[in-house]
N, C-alpha and C positions, 0 to 999 in steps of 0.2 A: 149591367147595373145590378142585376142580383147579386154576384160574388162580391161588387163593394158592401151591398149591403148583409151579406154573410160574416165580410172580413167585419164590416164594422160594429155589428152582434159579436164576433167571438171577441175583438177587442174590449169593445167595452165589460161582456159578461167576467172575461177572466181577470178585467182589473177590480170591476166593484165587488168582487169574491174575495179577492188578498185581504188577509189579516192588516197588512198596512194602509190598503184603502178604508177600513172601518179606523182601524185606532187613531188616524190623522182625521175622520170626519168628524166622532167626535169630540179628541183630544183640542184640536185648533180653537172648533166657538169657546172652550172655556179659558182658553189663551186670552183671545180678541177680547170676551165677557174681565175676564180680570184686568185687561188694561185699562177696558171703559170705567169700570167701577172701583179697581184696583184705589186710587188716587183718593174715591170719598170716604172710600171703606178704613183708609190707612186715617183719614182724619177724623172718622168718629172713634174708630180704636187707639188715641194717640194717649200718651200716659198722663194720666190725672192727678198723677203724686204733687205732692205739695212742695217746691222750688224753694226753698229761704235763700236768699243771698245778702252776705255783710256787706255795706256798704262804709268805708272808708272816704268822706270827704272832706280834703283840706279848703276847698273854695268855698266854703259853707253857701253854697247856692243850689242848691239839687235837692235837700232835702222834702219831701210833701210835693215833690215836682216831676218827678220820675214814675209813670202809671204802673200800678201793679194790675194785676188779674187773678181770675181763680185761681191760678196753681202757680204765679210769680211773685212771692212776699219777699219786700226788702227791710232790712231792718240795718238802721244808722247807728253806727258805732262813735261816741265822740272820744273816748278816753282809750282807743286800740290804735298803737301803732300795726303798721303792714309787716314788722319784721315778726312781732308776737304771733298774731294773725298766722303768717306762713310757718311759724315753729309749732306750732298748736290748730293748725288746720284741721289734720286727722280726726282731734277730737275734738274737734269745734261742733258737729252737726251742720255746718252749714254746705251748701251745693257746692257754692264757689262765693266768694268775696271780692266787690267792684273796689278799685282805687280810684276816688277822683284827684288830680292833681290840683293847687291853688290856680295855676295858671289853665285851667281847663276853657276856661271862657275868650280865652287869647289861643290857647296853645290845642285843643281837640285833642289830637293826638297822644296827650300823656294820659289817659283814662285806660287803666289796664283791669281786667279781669282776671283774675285769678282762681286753676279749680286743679281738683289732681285729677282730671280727667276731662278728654276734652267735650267744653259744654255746646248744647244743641243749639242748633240754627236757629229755634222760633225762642230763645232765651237772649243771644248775643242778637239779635235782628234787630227784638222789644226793648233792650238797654239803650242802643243806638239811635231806632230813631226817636224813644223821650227824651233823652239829652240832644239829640239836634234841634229837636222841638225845642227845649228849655233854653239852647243858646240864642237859638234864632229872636225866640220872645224875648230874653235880655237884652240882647243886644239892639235890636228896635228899642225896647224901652228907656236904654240908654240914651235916646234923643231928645227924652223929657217931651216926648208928645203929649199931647191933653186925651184922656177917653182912649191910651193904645189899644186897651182891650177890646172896645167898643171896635174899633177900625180894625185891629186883626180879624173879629168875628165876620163884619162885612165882606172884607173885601177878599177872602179866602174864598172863591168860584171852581166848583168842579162842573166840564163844560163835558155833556154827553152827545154828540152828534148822531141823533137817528139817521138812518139812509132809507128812502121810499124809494121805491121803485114801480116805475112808470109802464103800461101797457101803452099799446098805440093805443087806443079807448080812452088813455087817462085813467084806467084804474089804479087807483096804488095798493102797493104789496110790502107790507113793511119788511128789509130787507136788515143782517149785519154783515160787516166784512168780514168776520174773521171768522163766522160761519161757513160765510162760502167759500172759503180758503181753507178751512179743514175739511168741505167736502171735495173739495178739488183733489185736497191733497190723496184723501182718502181713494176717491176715485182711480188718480192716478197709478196713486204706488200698486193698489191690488192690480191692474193690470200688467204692470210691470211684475210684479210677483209670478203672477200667474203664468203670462205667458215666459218666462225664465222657467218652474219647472215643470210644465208640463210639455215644456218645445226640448226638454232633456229625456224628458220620459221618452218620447218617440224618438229619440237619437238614442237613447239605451236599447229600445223597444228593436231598432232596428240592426243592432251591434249584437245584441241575444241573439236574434233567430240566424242572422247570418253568419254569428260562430259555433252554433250551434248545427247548423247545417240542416233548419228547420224549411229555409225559406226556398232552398233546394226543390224540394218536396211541393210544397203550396206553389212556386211557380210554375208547376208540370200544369194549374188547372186555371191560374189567374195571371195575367198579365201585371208586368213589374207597377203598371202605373196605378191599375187595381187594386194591389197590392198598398201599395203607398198611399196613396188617396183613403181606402178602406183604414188605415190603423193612424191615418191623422186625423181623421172625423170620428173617429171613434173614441182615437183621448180625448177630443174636444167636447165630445158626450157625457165623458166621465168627466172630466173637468166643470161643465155647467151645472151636470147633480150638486158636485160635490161641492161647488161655491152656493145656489139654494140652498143647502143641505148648513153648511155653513152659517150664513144668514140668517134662514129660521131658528136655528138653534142657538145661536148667540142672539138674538130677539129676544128670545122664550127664557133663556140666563137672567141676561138683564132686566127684563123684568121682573123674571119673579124674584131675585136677591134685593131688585129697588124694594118692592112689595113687602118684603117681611125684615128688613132695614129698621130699626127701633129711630126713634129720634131722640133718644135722651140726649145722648152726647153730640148731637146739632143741635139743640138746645144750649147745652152748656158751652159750644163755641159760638154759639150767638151769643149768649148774656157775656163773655169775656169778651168779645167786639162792640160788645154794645160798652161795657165799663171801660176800656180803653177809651171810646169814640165820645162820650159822654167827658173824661178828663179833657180829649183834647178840646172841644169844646171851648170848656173853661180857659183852657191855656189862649185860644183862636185857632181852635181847628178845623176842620170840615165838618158841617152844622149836620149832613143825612146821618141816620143813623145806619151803624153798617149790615144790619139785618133787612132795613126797607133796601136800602142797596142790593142786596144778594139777590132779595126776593123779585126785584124786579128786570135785574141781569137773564138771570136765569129765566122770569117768564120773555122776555126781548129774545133770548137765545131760540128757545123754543118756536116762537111765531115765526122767527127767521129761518128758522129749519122743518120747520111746517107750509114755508111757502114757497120753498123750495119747488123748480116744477119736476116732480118726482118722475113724472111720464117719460120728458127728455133724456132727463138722468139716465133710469134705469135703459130706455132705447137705447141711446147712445153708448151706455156701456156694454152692454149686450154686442151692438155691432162693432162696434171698436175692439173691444176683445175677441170676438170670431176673425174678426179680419187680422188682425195682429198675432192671432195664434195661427192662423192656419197661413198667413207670410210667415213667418217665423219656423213653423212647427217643418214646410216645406224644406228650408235650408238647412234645419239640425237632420231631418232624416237624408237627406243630402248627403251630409256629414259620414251621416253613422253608415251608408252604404260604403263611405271610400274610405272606410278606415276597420283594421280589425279587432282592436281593442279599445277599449274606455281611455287608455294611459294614452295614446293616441292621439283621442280628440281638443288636448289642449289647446294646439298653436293652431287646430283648424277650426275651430268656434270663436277666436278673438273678433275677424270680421263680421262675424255674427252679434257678439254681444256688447260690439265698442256701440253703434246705436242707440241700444237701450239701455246703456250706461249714459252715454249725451244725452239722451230721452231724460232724465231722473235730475242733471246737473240743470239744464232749461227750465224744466221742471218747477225750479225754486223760481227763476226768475219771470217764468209764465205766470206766477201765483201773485210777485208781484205787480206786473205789467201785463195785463191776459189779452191788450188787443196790440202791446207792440210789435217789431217787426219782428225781432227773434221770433217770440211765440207764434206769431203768425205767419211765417213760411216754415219754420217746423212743423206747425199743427198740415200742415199741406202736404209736405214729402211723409210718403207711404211710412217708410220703416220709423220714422219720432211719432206719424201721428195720432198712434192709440192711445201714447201717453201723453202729447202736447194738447192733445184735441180735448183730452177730456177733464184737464188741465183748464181748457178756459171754458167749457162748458157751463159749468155754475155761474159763470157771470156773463154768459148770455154772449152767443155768438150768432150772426147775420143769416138766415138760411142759404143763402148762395153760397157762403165759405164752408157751409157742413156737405154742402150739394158737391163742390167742387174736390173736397179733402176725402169722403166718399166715394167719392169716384174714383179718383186718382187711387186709393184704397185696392180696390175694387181687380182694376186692370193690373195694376203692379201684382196682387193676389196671383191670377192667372200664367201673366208672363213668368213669375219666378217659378211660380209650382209647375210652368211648360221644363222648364231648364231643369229645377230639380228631378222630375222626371224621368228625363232622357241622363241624368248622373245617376239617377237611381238604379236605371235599366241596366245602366254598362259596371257600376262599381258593385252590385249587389251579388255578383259572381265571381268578383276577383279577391284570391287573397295571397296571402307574402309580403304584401307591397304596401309604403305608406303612401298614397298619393299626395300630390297639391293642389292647391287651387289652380293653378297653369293647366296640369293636366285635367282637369273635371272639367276645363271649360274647353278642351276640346274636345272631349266627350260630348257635352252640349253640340257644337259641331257637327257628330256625326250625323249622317246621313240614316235616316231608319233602312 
């Protein structure tokens, strides 16, 4: 037991020393930190420049009908043909110039925009849907309803389905779906992540010392299983720093960027949702405004990711990831014993990593069906279920199926790292030769 935990001190000591162990610990949180915030930061930095676009309409119906916003101004051309227009673009000053066609109220499709450069998503989006707006409203009107306005405003219903969620006690817990489906997802994929390269680490880990003719040496005083065992708990050591390490510090990101964050420019895309939301209104459009909207998204999101049971979560991720790394981490140093180069281990890690590639494809469909059958005998067979299991964990899985999928976990853990062992014993010595899996499994075989 000492020499594992010798090997598992020098493992660990001489990775979290690498220059590459610091710059990936931490280069990453401000990866993960810019994806989280990446997204708000681009929308309060989005360009404020002021939009003119000519409008060209022969259906004289669109005019005073089409929403503008702070930085989208149309202005109606009645005496400009579209040929002039395009011969005199350049110096027009304008962005781009809409063509409505007469037939625009029959025909959609003939409405062209025109720009010498191709115009942005949130410009072509805001054109589109006021004139669907505006046709939709005409053309209702066209029925000669009495009060249509009156009845669009009505009967235009946006339907929010809250989700509670229920304790045995009857307590409820305000719950959303698509909360727990990005912690699911989130869940899942880091474990997948994880144990991919840190179960290469110890197949490299173990392909170094042995072409190196290090492990020579260190077998004279520890046994092969010693050995193996000691530098697979050891990156597993360095691997749990380095995801806390991780975590805290993309934490510590996020907030303090939310923190000193200005709200000008959330202001000013609130008051151009608001002056949109306010025309549609008038036209019969949806009567919230879309600031009370936002504001109360986002406090729903929060509570549902607040009520999350954090305890579970992080348990289960914790054990599902050790169990998955150290099956896994078992088979790659397996590998890296019966092979003597890295160029090698290609066609002998496919039956290693075809699982948790099926792990990742289920995955999608565990998120969305988490007590069907798929997902649930997935989540049960050892090698899917770090990723399957924890997959349906945010939405709540039976204690018996965690007892039983744990277990199973557990024994499989054993039996394979017996097997890899005994190929570890016998391939850690041999070199020239590429092995296969035929031969490593009679190795297992042998007879001590």
């Amino acid at each position: 037991m000492n020499k594992i935990l010798l090997i598992i001190e020098r493992e660990f000591m001489s990775r979290v020393k690498k220059k590459s162990f610091i710059v990936m610990t931490l280069l990453t949180p401000i990866l993960f930190a810019a994806l989280m915030i990446g997204p708000s930061l681009l929308a309060n930095m989005e360009s404020t420049e002021l939009t003119t676009i000519a409008v060209v309409d022969n259906s004289k119906q669109f005019e005073g009908k089409i929403a503008e916003t702070n930085y989208i101004k149309l202005k109606f051309l009645s005496n400009e043909s579209t040929e002039s227009l395009k011969k005199n673009f350049e110096e027009s000053g304008y962005y781009a110039f809409l063509y409505i066609n007469k037939n625009a109220m029959t025909s959609p499709d003939s409405i062209i925009l025109y720009s010498n450069k191709q115009p942005s998503i949130d410009v072509v989006s805001h054109i589109s849907t006021s004139i669907e707006k505006e046709i939709e409203t005409q053309k209702l009107k066209a029925y000669k309803i009495e009060n249509i306005d009156e009845i669009m405003k009505t009967i235009k219903t946006k339907i929010d389905v809250r989700t509670i969620k229920l304790s045995k006690g009857g307590e409820e817990k305000e719950s959303n779906t698509f909360v727990t489906m990005a912690v699911a997802y989130v869940l899942s994929f880091m474990v997948y992540m994880m144990i991919f390269l840190f179960g290469t680490q110890v197949m490299r880990g173990v392909i170094e010392e042995k072409t190196s003719r290090i492990v020579e040496v260190i077998i004279s005083s520890a046994k092969p299983f010693q050995l193996m065992m000691g530098k697979i708990v050891g990156i597993a050591a360095v691997s749990l720093v380095q995801i806390l390490a991780w975590v805290v510090l993309t934490f510590a990101i996020v907030n303090t960027v939310s923190s000193i964050m200005t709200t000008k420019n959330i202001d000013k895309i609130k008051t151009e949702q608001q002056s949109v939301s306010n025309l549609m209104q008038q036209q019969g459009g949806v009567q919230t405004p879309a600031t009370m909207q936002n504001k109360e998204v986002k406090n729903e999101f929060m509570t549902a990711l607040g009520n999350q049971n954090f305890g579970l979560l992080i348990g289960g991720f914790i054990f599902y990831f050790l169990g998955g790394f150290l099956l896994y981490a078992a088979l790659f140093a397996a590998v890296g014993s019966a092979v003597d180069s890295e160029t090698d281990t290609q066609q002998m890690v496919m039956p290693i990593t075809l699982p948790l590639i099926l792990s990742i494809i289920i995955m999608i469909s565990g998120i969305k069906s988490p007590d069907g059958p798929l997902a649930f005998w997935f989540s049960m067979i050892p090698f899917t279920s770090p990723i399957i299991m924890l997959t349906r964990l945010p939405f709540g899985v039976p204690t018996w199926q965690l007892i039983v999928s744990g277990s199973l976990l557990i024994i499989t853990f054993i039996v394979v790292t017996w097997m890899a062992a005994k190929i570890y014993r016998t391939g850690i010595l041999l070199y020239g030769k590429k092995y296969s899996w035929a031969e490593m499994w009679k190795w297992v075989r042998y007879k001590s």
